[in-house]
C-alpha positions as CSV (number, residue, x, y, z in Angstrom):
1,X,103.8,137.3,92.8
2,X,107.3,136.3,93.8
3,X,109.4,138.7,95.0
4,X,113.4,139.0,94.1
5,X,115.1,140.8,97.4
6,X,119.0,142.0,97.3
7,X,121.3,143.9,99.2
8,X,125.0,144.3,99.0
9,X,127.8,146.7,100.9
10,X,129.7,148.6,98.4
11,X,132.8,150.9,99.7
12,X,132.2,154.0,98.2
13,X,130.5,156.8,99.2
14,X,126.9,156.6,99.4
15,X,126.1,159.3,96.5
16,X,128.4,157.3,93.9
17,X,126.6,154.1,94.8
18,X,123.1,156.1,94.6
19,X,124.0,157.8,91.1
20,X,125.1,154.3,89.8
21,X,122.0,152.3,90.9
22,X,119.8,155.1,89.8
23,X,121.3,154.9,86.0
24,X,119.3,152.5,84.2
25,X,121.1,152.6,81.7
26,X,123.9,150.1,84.1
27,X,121.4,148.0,85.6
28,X,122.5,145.0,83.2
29,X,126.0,145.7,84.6
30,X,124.8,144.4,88.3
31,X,121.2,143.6,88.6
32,X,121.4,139.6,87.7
33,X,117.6,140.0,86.6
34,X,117.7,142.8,83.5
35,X,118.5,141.2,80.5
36,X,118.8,144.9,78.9
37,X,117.4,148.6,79.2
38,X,116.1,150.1,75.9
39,X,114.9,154.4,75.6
40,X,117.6,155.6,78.7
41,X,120.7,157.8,78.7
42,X,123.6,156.8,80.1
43,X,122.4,158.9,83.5
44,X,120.3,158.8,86.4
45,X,116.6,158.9,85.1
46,X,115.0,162.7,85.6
47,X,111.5,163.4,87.0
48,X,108.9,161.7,84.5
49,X,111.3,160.3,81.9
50,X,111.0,155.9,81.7
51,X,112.9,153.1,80.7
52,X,112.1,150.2,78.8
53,X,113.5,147.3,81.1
54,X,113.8,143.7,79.4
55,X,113.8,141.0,82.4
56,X,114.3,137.3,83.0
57,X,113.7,136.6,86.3
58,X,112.5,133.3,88.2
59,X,111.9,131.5,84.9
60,X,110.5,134.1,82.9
61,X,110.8,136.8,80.9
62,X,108.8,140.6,80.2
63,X,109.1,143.8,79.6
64,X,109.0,146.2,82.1
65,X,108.2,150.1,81.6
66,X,109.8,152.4,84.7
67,X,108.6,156.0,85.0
68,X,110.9,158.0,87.4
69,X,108.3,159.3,89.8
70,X,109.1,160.3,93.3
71,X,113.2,161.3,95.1
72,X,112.6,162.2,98.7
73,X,116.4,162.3,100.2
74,X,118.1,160.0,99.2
75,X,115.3,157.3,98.0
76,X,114.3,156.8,94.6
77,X,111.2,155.2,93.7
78,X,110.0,154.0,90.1
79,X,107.2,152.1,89.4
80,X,106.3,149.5,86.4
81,X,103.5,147.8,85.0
82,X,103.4,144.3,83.3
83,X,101.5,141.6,82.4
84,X,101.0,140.2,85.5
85,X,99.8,143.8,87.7
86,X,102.5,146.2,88.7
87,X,105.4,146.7,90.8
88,X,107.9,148.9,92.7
89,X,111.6,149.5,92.8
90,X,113.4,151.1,95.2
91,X,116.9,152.7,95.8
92,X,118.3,154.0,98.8
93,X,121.8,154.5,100.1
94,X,122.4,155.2,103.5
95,X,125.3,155.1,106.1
96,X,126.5,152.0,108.0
């Protein structure tokens, strides 16, 4: 399965960067891959709730369902199944 890897240095603090990533609701604002979000509030997802993430990404397109499953510190993890098997996501903000 390919595998789509970013990372970017953004001047704020790292809880405004962490509270931003984790709102699904503004992933089509800067992750180049989600095509939309539908079923999210405009807020970091809560333990158990999921998105519906639409994707087009290395010359293809699917749906993508996120349940917000595990926050130890300050690393989020959600995980998604599709067609093709299932996948991770991870967010983590840290200090550099």
């Amino acid at each position: 399965m390919p595998m789509i890897e970013t990372e970017v240095l953004i001047a704020r603090s790292s809880t405004d960067v962490f509270v931003f990533a984790t709102n699904a609701a503004r992933w089509p604002q800067w992750h180049p891959a989600t095509a939309g979000v539908d079923d999210v509030p405009d807020r970091p997802l809560v333990e158990g709730e999921t998105v519906l993430e639409h994707i087009r990404a290395v010359g293809r397109t699917f749906d993508a369902r996120w349940r917000r499953r595990v926050r130890t510190g300050r690393a989020l993890g959600n995980c998604h199944r599709h067609a093709d098997g299932c996948g991770a996501h991870y967010v983590s903000a840290c200090r550099r």
